[in-house]
Structure formats: structure tokens, C-alpha cells
C-alpha positions in Angstrom: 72.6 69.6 66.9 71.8 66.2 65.9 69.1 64.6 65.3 68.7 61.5 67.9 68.4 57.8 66.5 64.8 56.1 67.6 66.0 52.6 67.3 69.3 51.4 68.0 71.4 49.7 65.1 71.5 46.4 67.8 67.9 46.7 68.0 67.2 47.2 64.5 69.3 44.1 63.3 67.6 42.2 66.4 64.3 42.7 65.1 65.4 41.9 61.3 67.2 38.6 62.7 63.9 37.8 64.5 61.4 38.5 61.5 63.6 36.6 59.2 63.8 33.6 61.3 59.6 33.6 61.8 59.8 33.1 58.2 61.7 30.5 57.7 60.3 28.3 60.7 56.9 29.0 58.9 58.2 28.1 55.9 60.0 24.8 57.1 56.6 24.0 58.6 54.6 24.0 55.1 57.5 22.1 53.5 57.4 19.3 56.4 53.5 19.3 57.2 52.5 19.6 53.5 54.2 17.8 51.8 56.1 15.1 53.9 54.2 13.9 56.3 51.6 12.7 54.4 54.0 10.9 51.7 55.5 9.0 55.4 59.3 10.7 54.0 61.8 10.3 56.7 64.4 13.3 56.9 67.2 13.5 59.2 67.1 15.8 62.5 64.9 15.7 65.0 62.1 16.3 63.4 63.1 12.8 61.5 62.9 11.3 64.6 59.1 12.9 65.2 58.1 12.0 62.1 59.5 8.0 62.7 57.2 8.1 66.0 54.1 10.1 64.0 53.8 7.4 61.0 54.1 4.2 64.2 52.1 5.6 66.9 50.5 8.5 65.6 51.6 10.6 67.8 51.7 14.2 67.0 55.0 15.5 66.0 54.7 18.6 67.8 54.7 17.2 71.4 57.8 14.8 70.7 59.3 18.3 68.7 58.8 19.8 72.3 59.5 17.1 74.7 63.1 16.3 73.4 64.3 19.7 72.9 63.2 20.7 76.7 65.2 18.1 77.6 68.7 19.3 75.1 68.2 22.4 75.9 68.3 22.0 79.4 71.6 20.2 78.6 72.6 23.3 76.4 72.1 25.9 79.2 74.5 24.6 81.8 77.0 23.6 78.7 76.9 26.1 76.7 75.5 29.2 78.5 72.3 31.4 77.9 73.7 33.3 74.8 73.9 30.3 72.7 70.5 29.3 73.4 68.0 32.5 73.4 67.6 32.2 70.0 67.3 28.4 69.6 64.4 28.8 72.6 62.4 31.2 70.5 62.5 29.1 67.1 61.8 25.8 69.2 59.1 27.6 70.8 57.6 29.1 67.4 57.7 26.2 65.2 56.4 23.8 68.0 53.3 26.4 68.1 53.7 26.4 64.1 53.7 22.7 63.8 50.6 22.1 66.3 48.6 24.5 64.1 49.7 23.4 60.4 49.1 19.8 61.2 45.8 20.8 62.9 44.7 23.1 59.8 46.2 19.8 57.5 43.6 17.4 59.0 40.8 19.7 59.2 41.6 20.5 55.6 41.6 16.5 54.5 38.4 16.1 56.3 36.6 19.1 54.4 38.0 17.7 50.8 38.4 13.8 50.9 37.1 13.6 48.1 39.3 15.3 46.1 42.8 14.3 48.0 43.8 10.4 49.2 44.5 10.6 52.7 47.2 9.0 54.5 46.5 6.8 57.3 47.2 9.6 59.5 44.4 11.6 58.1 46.9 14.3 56.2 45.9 14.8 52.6 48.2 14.3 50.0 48.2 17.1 48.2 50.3 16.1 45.3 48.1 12.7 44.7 50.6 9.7 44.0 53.6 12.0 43.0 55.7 10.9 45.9 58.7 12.0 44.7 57.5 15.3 43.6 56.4 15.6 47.1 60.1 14.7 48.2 61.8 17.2 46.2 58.9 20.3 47.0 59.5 19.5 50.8 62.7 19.3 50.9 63.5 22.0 48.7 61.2 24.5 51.1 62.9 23.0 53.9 66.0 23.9 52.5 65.5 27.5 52.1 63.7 27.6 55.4 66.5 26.5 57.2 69.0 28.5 55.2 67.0 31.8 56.5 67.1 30.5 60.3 70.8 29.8 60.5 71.5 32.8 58.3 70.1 35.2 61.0 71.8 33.1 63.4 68.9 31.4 64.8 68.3 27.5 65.4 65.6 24.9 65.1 67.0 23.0 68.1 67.6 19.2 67.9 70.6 17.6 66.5 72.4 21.2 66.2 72.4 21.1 70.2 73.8 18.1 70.6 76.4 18.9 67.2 77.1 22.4 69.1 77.6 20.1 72.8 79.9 17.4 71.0 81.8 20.4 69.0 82.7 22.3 72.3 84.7 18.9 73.4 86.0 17.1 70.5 87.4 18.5 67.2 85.0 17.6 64.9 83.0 19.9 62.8 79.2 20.5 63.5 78.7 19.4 59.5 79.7 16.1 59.7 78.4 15.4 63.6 75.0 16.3 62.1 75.3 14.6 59.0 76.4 11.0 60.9 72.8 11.7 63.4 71.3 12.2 60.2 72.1 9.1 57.8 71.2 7.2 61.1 68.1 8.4 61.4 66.6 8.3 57.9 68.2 4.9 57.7 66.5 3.6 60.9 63.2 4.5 58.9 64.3 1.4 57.1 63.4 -1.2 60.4 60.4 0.0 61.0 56.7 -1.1 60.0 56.9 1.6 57.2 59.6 1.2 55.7 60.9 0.5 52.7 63.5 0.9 49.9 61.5 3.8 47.9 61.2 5.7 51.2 64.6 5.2 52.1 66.2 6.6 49.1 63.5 9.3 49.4 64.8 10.1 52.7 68.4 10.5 51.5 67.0 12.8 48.5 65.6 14.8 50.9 68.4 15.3 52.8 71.1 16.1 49.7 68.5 18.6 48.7 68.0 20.0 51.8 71.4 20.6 52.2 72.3 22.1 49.0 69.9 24.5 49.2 70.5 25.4 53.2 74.3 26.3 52.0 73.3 27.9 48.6 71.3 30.3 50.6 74.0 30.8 53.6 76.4 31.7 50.8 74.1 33.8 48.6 73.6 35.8 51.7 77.3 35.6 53.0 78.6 36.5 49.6 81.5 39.4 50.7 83.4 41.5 48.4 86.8 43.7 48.5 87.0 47.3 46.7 89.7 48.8 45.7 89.3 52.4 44.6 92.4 54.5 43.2 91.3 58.3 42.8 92.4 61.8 43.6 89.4 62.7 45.9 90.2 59.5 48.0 89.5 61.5 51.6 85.9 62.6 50.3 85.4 58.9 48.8 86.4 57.3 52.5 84.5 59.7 54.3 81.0 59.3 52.0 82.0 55.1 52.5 82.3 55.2 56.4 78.8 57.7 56.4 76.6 56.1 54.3 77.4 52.2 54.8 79.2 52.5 58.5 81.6 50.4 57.3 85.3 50.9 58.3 87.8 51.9 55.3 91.5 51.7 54.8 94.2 54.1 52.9 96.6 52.1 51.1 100.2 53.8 50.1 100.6 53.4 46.6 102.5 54.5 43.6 101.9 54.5 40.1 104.6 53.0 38.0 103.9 55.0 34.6 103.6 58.6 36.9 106.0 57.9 39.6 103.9 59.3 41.4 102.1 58.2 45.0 98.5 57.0 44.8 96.6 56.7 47.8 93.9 53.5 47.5 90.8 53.5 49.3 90.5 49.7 50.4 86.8 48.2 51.7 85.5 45.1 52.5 81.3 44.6 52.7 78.7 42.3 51.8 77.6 41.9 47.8 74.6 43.2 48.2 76.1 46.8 49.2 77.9 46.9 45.7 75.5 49.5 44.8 75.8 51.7 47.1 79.9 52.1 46.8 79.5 51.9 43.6 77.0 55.2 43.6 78.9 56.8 46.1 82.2 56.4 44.1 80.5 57.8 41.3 78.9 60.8 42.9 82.1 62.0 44.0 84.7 60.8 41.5 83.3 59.5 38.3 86.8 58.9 36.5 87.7 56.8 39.8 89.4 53.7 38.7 87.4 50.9 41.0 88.5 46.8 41.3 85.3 44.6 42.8 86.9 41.2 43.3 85.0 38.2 45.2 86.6 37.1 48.4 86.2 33.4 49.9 85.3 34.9 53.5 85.8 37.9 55.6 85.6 37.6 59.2 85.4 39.8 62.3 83.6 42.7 63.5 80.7 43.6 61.0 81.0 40.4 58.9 81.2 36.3 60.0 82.5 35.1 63.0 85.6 32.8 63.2 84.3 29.7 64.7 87.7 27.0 65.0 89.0 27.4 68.3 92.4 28.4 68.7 94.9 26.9 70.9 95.6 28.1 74.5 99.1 29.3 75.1 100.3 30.1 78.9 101.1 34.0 78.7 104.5 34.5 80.4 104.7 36.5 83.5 104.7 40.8 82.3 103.6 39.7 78.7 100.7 41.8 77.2 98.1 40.3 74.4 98.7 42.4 71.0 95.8 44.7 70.3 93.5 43.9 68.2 94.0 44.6 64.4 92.0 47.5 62.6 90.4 47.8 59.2 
């Protein structure tokens, strides 16, 4: 008899997708509260656009954050359907609750200690006194990383990834380059307004390069995959330990081995980098003179592992023509 699960795998992976993403809209909300807003540094994105109309009118960034992304995800709904947005709702929802506060806690904060921080004219303290571009690169670095976590877990802030995913579903282009097009025109807008100005601009373009260095170094970091390939005697036990303790699919390989002539059976697996260590101590446990190859791969992608995202061409099936089952690990 065995023991029953309490929590679902689905569920489990839910919740860790959910926490993760908390974290980094919290996080994106220090970088762009703390440290540029009160410097006036325009990024791209939406909240570009907020901070554009915060710095003019003074208008809070959190209700234009809200407004505008009501209005795309409305859009987004009857375009792209309810699965694609769940996610973006909730981190719209939390970092528009997020922003509200941290700008409210900002203020409060300038007013308790003007003495000891210049204040911008729309009473934020600037924390980092006349280090501008210190404030640029701490921002942006945060906002980075903070991003990095939400799209890792597959989550969304909402804003110029809507209308990237909307444009993407009709025309061929990548969502990279539709967001990075919204996003030079934004931060370059900043220019033609009443606070703008060279310095900013070119902080505004630092802060996006930054940004999106980091957002990919952390995508791939946590992305990384790697391919195993294990050549030993006890290769049934060594499969069977793999598929228990990681619940990730394995495949026997016929081999031979030259010097021997003899066959080899290899024990082929593909899983993230960060599970090295636990092949690698199941390997050992079993077969300690195993011979093992760990080799990087570029991307690995199905079931278990990324999602191919390029859409593949639609071909009429002829009449009595089946669809070739899918292929196994």
C-alpha cells in the first residue's frame, strides 16, 4: 500500500510559480519606486509610459499602471484566451497593489527625513543624493532580476508584453524585437517633454541594456539544461533510481564498445543543471566505476522542459491520413 500524495505535483509547481513571481513584482517595485522615480529615469514599458505622466502631471503611477492594462487585457482575453492571461491578471493586480503602497511608504518616508535626503519635486527622496547614475544602474539592475524571476515562472507584468504577445499571434515577428521597438519609443519620447534632457535620455537607454542583460542572464541561468550519458553494467538499476528519484523520463541507447566488441547499453537523460547532483549521487550510489558524459545543451524542449514557441505551418491532412504519434524520451 502506498502512501497517498497531499499535494499534487501541478499544485506544488503552481504554488512555487506563484511565490516566485510575488518576489520579483516586489522586487521590480523597490528598483522602480526607490531608485527611479525620484532620479525622473525613463525606462521602456509601460511602466515608462506611467512614469512619463508621473514626472508631468503627478499623477500616481499606479492608477495609469491599472487603467491601461484593464483596458489590454480586455483586448488579451477575447484574442488570446483566458490561459494566456491568468497569470498576467494576478502580477498586474499585485504590483499595482505593490506600487500604490511603496510610493505611499516613499513619500511618507521623505517627509519623516527631509533633512537628510533631497527630495524630488514629486516629494520621493532620493536615496542615493546626486548619484544619478548610480541610481540608474541599482534600478535597473533590480528590475532586471525582478523581471527575470516573473517571466521565468511564466508569469507577466502586463503592458507592452500584451500587445508584443497580440502583434506576435498575427505577424511573424518576434516578441524581442516588438518590445524592444515600443521600448526605444518610449524612453526616447522622454526626450520632448518638459523633463527632458540628454543625461536622462541616455540614462534611459542604460537602463534598458541593463535591464535586459540581466532579465536574459537570469532566464538562462535558470533554463540552463544538460544531457547525461552514462555507460555501466547496472544500467536497468541506474534508469530505474533516475526515473524514481527525479521523475524524469530516461532512454537506453544500443551501443558497442570498439576495444571489447562487446554491446554496451547507455543510459541517456536530459534535465535541468541544477539536478546534476542528484544523477550524479544516484549514479554513484549504484555504480561508482560508471563511466558518465555531462555536456551542456543549447535548449531542450517539450514535456518537462521549455515550450517550443515558433508556430509551425498548417498543412491540409489528406483524406484517411493519421498525425504520427508523438515522439518519446
Amino acid at each position: 500500500m502506498t502512501t497517498p500524495r497531499l499535494f499534487h505535483p501541478t499544485v506544488l509547481q503552481e504554488v512555487r510559480d506563484y511565490s516566485f513571481i510575488t518576489l520579483g513584482l516586489l522586487m521590480y517595485a523597490v528598483g522602480y519606486t526607490c531608485f527611479q522615480l525620484p532620479y525622473q529615469i525613463t525606462g521602456g514599458g509601460l511602466a515608462g509610459i506611467c512614469a512619463l505622466l508621473f514626472y508631468t502631471t503627478s499623477l500616481p503611477v499606479y492608477i495609469t499602471f491599472f487603467t491601461v492594462n484593464i483596458i489590454l487585457l480586455i483586448m488579451a482575453v477575447k484574442v488570446l484566451g483566458w490561459k494566456f492571461c491568468v497569470k498576467t491578471i494576478y502580477g498586474v493586480v499585485v504590483l499595482t497593489v505593490i506600487l500604490a503602497v511603496m510610493q505611499d511608504v516613499m513619500i511618507n518616508y521623505g517627509a519623516e527625513h527631509a533633512n537628510m535626503y533631497e527630495i524630488s519635486p514629486q516629494h520621493l527622496p532620493k536615496l542615493l543624493g546626486t548619484q544619478s547614475f548610480m541610481a540608474c544602474v541599482i534600478g535597473s539592475a533590480i528590475e532586471g532580476i525582478a523581471l527575470g524571476l516573473v517571466f521565468l515562472h511564466n508569469g507577466s507584468t502586463g503592458g507592452t508584453d500584451i500587445i508584443a504577445a497580440i502583434v506576435n499571434k498575427y505577424r511573424n515577428v518576434s516578441l524581442g524585437q516588438i518590445i524592444m521597438l515600443i521600448d526605444i519609443f518610449i524612453i526616447t519620447s522622454a526626450l520632448f517633454t518638459p523633463i527632458g534632457s540628454l543625461e536622462k535620455l541616455l540614462y534611459g537607454y542604460t537602463t534598458l541594456i541593463i535591464a535586459s542583460v540581466l532579465l536574459d542572464y537570469v532566464n538562462d541561468r535558470g533554463r540552463q539544461s544538460v544531457q547525461f550519458l552514462i555507460f555501466s553494467r547496472f544500467h536497468e538499476q541506474i534508469a530505474e533510481a533516475i526515473t524514481t528519484e527525479t521523475s524524469h523520463s530516461v532512454t537506453i541507447l544500443n551501443g558497442m564498445g570498439w576495444y571489447t566488441k562487446k554491446d554496451r547499453m547507455v543510459v541517456c537523460v536530459l534535465a535541468r543543471k541544477r539536478e546534476s547532483t542528484t544523477i550524479f549521487r544516484i549514479i554513484q550510489s549504484v555504480d561508482p566505476t560508471a563511466f558518465v558524459s555531462q555536456s551542456k545543451v543549447i535548449g531542450v524542449f517539450g514535456e518537462g522542459f521549455d515550450r517550443i514557441k515558433t508556430k509551425a505551418k498548417k498543412t491540409k491532412k489528406k483524406e484517411g491520413e493519421s498525425l504520427p504519434p508523438p515522439a518519446q524520451a
